[in-house]
ZAMARGU-4260 file (C-alpha; in steps of 0.2 Angstrom, whole numbers, plus 5000, padded with zeros to 4 digits):
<rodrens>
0) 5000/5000/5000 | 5007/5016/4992 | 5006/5033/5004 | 4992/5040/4994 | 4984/5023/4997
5) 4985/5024/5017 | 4980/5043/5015 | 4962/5041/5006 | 4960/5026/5018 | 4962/5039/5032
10) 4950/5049/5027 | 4937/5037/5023 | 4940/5029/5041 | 4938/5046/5048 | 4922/5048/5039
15) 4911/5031/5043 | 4924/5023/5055 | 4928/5008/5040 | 4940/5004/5030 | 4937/5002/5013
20) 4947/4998/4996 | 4960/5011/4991 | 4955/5020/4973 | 4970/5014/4966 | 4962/4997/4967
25) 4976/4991/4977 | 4966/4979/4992 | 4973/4985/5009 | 4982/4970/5021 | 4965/4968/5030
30) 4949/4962/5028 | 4940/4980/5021 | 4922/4975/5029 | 4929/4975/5045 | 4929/4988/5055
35) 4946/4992/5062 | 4954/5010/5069 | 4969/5017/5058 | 4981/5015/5071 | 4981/4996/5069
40) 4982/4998/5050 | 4995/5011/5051 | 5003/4998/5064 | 5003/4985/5047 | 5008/4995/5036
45) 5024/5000/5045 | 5027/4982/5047 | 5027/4980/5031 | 5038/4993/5024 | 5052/4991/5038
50) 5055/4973/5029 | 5062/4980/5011 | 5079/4987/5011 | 5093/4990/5001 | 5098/4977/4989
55) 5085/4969/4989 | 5076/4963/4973 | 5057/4965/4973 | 5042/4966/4964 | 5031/4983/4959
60) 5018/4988/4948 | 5022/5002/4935 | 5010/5018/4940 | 5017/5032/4931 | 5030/5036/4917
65) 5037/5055/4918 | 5052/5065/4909 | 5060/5059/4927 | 5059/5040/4924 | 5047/5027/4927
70) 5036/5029/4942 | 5032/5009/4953 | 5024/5005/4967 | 5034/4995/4980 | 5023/4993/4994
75) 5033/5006/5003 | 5030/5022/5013 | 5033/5030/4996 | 5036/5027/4976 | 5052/5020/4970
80) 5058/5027/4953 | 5069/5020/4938 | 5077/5030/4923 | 5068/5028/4907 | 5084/5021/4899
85) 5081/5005/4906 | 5065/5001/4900 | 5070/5007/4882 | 5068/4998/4867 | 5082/5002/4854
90) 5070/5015/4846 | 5064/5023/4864 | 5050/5017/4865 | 5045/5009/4882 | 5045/4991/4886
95) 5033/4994/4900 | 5017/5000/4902 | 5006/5008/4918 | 4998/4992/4928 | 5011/4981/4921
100) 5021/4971/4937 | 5039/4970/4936 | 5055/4965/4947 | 5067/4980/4952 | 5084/4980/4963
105) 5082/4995/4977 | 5097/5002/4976 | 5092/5016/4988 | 5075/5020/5003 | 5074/5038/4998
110) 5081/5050/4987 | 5081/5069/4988 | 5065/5069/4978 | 5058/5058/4991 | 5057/5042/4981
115) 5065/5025/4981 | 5081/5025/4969 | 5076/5008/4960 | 5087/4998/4946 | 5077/4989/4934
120) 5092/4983/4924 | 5101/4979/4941 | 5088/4967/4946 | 5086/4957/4927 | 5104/4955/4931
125) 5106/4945/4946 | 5090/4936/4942 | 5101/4930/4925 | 5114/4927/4937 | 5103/4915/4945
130) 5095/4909/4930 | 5113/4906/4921 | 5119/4894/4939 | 5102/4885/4937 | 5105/4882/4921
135) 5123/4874/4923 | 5117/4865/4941 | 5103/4858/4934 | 5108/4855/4911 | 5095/4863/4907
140) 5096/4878/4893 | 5096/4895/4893 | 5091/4907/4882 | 5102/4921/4873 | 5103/4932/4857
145) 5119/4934/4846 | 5128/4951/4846 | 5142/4950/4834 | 5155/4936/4827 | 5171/4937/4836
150) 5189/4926/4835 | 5184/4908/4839 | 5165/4909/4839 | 5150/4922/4843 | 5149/4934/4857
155) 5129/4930/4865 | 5119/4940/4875 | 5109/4934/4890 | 5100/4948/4898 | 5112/4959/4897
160) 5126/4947/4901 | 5141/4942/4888 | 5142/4924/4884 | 5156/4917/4873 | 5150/4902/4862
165) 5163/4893/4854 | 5162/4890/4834 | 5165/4872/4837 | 5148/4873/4851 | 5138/4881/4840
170) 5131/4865/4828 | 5131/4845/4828 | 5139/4850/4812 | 5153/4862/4805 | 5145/4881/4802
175) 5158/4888/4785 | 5148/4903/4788 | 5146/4909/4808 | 5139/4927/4804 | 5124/4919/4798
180) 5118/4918/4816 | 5120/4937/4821 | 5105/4944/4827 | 5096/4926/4830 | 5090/4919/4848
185) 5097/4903/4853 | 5095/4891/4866 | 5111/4884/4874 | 5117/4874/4889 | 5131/4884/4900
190) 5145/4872/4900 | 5155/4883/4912 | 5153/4899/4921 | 5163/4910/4933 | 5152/4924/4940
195) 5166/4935/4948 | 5175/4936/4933 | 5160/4939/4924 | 5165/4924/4908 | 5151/4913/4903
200) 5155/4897/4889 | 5139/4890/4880 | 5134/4875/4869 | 5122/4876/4858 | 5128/4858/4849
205) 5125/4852/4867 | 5110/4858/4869 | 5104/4854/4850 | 5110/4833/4856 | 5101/4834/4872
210) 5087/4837/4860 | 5091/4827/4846 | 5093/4815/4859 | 5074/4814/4866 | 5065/4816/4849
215) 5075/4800/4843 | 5067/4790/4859 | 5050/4793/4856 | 5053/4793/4838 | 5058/4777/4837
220) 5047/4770/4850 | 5034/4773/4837 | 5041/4767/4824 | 5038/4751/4816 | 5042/4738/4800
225) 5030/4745/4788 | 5023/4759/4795 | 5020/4776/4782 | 5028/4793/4793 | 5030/4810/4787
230) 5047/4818/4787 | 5059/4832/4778 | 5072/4830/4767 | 5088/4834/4777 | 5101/4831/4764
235) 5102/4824/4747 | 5118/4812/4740 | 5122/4804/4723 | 5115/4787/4730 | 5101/4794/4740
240) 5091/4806/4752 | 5090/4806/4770 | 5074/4809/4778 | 5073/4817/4797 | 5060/4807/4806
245) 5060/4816/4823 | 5077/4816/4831 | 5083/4801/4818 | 5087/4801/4800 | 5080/4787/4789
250) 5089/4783/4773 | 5078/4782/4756 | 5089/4774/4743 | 5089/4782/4726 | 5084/4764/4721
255) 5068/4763/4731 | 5063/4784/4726 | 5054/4778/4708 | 5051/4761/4703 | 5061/4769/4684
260) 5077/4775/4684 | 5084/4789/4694 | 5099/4797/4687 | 5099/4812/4699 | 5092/4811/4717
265) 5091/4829/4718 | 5079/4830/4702 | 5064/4820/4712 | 5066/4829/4730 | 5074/4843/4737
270) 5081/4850/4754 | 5068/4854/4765 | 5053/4848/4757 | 5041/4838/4765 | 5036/4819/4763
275) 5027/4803/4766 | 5038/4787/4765 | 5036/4770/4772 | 5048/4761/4783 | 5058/4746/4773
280) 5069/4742/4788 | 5071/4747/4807 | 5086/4741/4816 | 5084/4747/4834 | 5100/4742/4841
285) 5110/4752/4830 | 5097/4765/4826 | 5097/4762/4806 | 5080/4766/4796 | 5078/4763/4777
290) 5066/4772/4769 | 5055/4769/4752 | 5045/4781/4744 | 5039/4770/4727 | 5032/4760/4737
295) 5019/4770/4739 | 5012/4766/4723 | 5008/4753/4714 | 5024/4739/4706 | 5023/4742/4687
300) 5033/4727/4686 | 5016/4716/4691 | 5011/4717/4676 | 5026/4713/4663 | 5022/4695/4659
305) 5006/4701/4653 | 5013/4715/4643 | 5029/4708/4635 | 5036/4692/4631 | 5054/4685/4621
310) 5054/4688/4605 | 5042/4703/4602 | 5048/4716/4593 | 5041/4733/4603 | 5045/4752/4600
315) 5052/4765/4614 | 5063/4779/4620 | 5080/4779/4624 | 5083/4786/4644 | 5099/4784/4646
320) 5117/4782/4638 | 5130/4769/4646 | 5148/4762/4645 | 5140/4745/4645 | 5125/4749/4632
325) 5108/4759/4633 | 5091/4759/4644 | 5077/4760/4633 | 5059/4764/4644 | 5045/4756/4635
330) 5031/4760/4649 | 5028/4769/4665 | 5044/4765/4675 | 5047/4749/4666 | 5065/4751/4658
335) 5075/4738/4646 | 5094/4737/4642 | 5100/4736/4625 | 5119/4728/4631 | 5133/4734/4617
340) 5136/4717/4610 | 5117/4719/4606 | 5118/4733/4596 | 5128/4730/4580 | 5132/4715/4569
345) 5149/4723/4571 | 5161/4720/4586 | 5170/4739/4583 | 5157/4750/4594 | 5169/4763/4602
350) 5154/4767/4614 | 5136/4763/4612 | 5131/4783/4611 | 5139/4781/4592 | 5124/4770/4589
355) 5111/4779/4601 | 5106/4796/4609 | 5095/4799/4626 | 5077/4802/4619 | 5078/4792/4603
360) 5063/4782/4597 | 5070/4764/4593 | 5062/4748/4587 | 5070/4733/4599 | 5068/4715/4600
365) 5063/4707/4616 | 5079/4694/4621 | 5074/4688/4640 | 5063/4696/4651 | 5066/4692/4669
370) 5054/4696/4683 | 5063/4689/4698 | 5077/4701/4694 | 5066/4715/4686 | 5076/4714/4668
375) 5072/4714/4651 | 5085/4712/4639 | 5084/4720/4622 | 5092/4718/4605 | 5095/4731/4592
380) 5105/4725/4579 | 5090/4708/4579 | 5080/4720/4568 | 5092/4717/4554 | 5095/4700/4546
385) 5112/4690/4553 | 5125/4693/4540 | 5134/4678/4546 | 5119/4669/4542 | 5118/4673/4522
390) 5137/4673/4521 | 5139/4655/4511 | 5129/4663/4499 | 5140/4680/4496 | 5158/4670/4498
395) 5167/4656/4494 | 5183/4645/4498 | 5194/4652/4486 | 5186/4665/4483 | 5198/4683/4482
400) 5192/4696/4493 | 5198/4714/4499 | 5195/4721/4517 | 5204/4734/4532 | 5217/4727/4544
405) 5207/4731/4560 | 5216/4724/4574 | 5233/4716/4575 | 5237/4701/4588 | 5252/4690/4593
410) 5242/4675/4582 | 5238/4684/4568 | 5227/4699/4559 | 5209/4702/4559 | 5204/4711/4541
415) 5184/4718/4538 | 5179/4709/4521 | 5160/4720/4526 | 5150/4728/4539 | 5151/4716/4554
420) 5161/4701/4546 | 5179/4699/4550 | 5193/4687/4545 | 5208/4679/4553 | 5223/4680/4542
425) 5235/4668/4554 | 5251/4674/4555 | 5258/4657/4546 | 5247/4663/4531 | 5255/4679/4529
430) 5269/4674/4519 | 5278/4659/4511 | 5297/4665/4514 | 5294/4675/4527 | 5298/4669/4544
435) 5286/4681/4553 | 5287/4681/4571 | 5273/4694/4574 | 5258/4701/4562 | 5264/4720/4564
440) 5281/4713/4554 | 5272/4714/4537 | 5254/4723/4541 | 5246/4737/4548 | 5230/4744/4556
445) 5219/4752/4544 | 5229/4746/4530 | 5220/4738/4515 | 5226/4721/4509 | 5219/4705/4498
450) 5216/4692/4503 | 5209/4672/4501 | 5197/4663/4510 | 5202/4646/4516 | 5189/4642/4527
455) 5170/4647/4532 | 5163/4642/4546 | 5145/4653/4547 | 5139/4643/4565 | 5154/4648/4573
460) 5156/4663/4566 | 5175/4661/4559 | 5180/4666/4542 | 5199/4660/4538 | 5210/4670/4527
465) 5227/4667/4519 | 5239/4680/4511 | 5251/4670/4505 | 5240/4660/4493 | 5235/4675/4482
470) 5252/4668/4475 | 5260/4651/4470 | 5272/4648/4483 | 5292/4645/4478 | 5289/4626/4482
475) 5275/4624/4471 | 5285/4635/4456 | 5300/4623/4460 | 5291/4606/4458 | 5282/4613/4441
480) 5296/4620/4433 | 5309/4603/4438 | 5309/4586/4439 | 5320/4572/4447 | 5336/4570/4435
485) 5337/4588/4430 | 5355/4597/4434 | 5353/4611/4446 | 5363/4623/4453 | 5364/4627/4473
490) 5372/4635/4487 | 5378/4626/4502 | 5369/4637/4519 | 5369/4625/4531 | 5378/4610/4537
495) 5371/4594/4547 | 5381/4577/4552 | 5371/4566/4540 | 5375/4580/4525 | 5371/4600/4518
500) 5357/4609/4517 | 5357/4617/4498 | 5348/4634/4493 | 5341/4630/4476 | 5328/4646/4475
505) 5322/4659/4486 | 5313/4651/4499 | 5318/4633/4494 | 5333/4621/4499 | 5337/4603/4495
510) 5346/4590/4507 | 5363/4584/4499 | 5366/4569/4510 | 5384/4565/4513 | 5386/4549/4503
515) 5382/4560/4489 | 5396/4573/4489 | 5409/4564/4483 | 5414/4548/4476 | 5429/4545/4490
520) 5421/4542/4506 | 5419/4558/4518 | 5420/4557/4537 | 5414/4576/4538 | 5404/4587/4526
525) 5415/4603/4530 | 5428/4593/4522 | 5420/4591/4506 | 5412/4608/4503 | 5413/4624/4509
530) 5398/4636/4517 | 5393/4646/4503 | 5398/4637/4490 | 5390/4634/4475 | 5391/4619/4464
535) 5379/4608/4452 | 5367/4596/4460 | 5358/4584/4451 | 5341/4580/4459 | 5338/4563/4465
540) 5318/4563/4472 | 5307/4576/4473 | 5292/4572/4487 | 5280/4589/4482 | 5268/4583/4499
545) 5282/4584/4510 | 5291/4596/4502 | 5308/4587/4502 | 5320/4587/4489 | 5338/4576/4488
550) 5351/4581/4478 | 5371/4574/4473 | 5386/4583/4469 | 5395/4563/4465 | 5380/4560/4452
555) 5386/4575/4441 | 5405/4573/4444 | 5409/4567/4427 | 5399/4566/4409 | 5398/4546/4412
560) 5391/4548/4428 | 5378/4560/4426 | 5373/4548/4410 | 5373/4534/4421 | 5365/4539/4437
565) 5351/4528/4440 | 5340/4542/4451 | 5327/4526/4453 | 5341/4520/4467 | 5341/4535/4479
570) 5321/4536/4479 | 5321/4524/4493 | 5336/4533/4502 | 5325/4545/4516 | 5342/4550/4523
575) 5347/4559/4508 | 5327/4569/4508 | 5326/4587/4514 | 5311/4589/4526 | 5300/4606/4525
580) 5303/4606/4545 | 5321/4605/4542 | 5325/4617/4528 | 5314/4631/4534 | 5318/4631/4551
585) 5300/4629/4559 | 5303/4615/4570 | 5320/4610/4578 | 5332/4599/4571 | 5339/4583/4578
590) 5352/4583/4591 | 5365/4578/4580 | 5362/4591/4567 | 5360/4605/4581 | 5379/4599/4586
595) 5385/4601/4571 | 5381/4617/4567 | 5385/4623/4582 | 5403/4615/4579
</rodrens>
């Protein structure tokens, strides 16, 4: 009760002996229908106000607001007053209004004026002081607005009182950019505090996991297998989207956003947005939740068997463009792949987009479909005829035919005759005099050659080609053009222990054994002809399937000899042969020959 209170209380007891409310509509301490003198209520009311004194935080009612400050009712023997400045806003207007109750510090019973000297700014102060030990006593938050970003972190205000809050406390996750939080109010737990020294440390990541924390509880108490939730997108990754549940994220896979194909999850949900998903998987113990949103809607898939079968030839558009070949969607997110070996008749497809485009009608043939494993397989290059199938009916063994080296291997050379058919020239079939050890030797890629067919084999798809028959081969020239008896002339190359190896031609050698080089009787070759040499030879047998040809120096020594040379005699004699193996070098020779030329 204010002194104006007690004074219109006075009079109206002095009037009617009663006391009665006060005008300010402040009830007085006492019953007002009993009657009681004013000494015993002036007795009260003294009572009352010798309890307040300095220091002291109390609570008053706003009754006035002058130029002096603002004017509040303590319950004492007179008014207490507080500046304006402390009930300022930051544009000067009041916070406060008459009638509205607030707590004040008195700092002083009685100025000069005659009123209390009150603080309200004093009094939020120790109050937050309290507030801020409770807080840390008890891990619960406190509430503070961001002033300004300084070294480390953000500089908070509670009340009036600084904070510091660490950047490292200010998210479960690293904030790049810290001055996004100036001017926004924040709850935080106080993880340490010193009051004398006035330093306060906050953590909002603390306070954010304490929170986190609960919501994950009862989320997941309510969760279940099968259940359809609401959540938000909380991020989006190449292979999916995770979904905050309440306090837990659930992971929908981009496999289980559509039942088509989703190149991009960030192209069917964005960050932030809003939706309904069904649980696939909850694993309690280690708190993982998948997530599916197609399965909202009806499986295209169920209806496949119906739709498409093997073998059907169906129309659609291309999707997407792949390594491995090309999807091709030929209904409402029901999708086919077109592999790259099914593409062309030809094996050179650098990449299957030199064949396709993304949103290209195509005409495909059904392969396989396969419901268990939701595939369908499709083939391009079955809209054209095989052309290994008609190829009998275009070529021939024989037959002379052009083509592009295309590849080169250790074995051979693979030459295009047309589109999608390509033949092996073996590296043996490259040349007939040649020893060639590797295809690159004699041919290269790209380069245009001719060729003969030797073989065709359409089933297994293998066309055999041969070089060196576009021409007769120096064996087949030397078997025409002699016959045994004829006189030739050779050059010794080689020499074995049974006899020398004789160059007749390019590319063809005879066997003169050693029986044959003289008429005296020779222990050694080297002691009858020298390497290099080149003498007559008569030929003794000629074996054109073998390719061996045996030859004498003795049988054309002397005019009577070489008239009188039976060749009938030596066509028995194998030693005195020349085997194709042994004059070309192909296949090894015997030991004894080996250790001769190496003598």
């Amino acid at each position: 009760m204010s002194i104006k209170d007690l004074n219109q209380t006075a009079a109206r007891v002095a009037e009617n002996g009663t006391i009665v409310a006060s005008e300010s509509g402040q009830g007085s301490d006492v019953n007002p229908t009993l009657p009681e003198d004013f000494g015993s209520l002036l007795n009260v009311f003294e009572e009352k106000s010798s309890s307040i004194t300095e220091g002291e935080v109390v609570q008053g009612t706003v009754v006035s607001v002058t130029d002096q400050g603002v004017i509040i009712d303590i319950g004492y023997k007179c008014e207490g007053i507080v500046p304006r400045e402390e009930f300022a806003n930051p544009d000067g207007s009041l916070k406060v209004n008459v009638g509205d109750r607030v707590d004040v510090l008195i700092k002083s019973l009685e100025n000069s004026e005659g009123y209390v000297v009150l603080s309200r700014s004093d009094a939020v102060r120790i109050q937050t002081w309290a507030n801020i030990e409770r807080a840390h006593a008890e891990n619960k938050t406190i509430k503070g607005r961001v002033i300004e970003r300084i070294k480390g972190g953000l500089r908070v205000d509670i009340n009036g009182i600084q904070a510091f809050l660490p950047g490292s406390q200010v998210d479960v996750r690293p904030v790049r950019n810290l001055d996004s939080f100036k001017g926004k109010e924040i709850e935080a737990h106080v993880v340490k505090f010193n009051k004398k020294r006035s330093n306060i440390v906050l953590s909002r990541k603390s306070a954010i996991e304490q929170e986190t924390t609960a919501r994950k509880t009862e989320t997941l108490a309510k969760l279940d297998e099968g259940y359809i939730v609401e959540g938000q997108i909380k991020n989006i990754t190449e292979y999916g989207a995770f979904v905050d549940l309440g306090g837990i994220d659930g992971l929908l896979h981009v496999t289980d956003m559509s039942w088509g194909r989703v190149q991009n999850p960030a192209e069917v949900f964005k960050v932030g947005e809003t939706v309904q998903v069904k649980v696939l998987k909850l694993d309690r113990n280690k708190e993982r939740i998948s997530l599916g949103y197609k399965q909202l809607t009806p499986d295209p898939w169920s209806v496949v068997p119906e739709l498409f079968s093997k073998g059907q030839r169906v129309r659609g558009r291309v999707s997407n463009v792949t390594d491995y070949g090309a999807f091709v969607e030929l209904g409402d997110n029901i999708e086919g792949l077109i592999h790259v070996t099914e593409m062309t008749w030809s094996k050179r497809i650098k990449h299957p987009s030199k064949i396709v485009s993304a949103g290209q009608e195509v005409e495909v043939v059904i392969l396989d479909v396969d419901i268990a494993n939701r595939r369908i397989s499709l083939g391009l290059k079955q809209i054209e005829p095989n052309p290994w199938d008609t190829l009998t009916e275009r070529y021939a063994v024989g037959q002379r035919v052009r083509g592009k080296v295309r590849n080169l291997t250790d074995f051979g050379a693979f030459v295009e005759i047309e589109d999608g058919i390509d033949g092996l020239v073996h590296v043996s079939d490259i040349s007939h005099t040649k020893r060639i050890k590797h295809p690159s030797e004699a041919l290269k890629k790209g380069q245009e050659i001719e060729a003969v067919i030797t073989n065709i084999d359409s089933e297994n798809r293998r066309l055999s080609l041969s070089i060196k028959d576009l021409e007769p081969s120096a064996w087949d020239k030397f078997f025409q053009d002699h016959k045994p008896g004829d006189v030739v002339r050779g050059r010794v190359v080689r020499f074995a222990n049974f006899g020398v190896f004789v160059e007749l031609a390019e590319g063809v050698e005879g066997l003169c054994h050693i029986s044959e080089l003289s008429k005296e009787r020779v222990g050694k070759p080297e002691s009858a002809v020298q390497l290099g040499q080149e003498l007559n030879f008569k030929i003794l047998k000629m074996d054109a399937a073998q390719k061996k040809i045996a030859l004498s120096v003795r049988a054309v020594s002397s005019r009577e000899d070489r008239d009188s040379v039976d060749v009938r005699s030596y066509t028995n004699n194998e030693e005195a042969m020349a085997r194709l193996g042994e004059i070309a070098g192909f296949t090894g020779l015997s030991a004894s020959s080996k250790e001769s030329e190496n003598k």
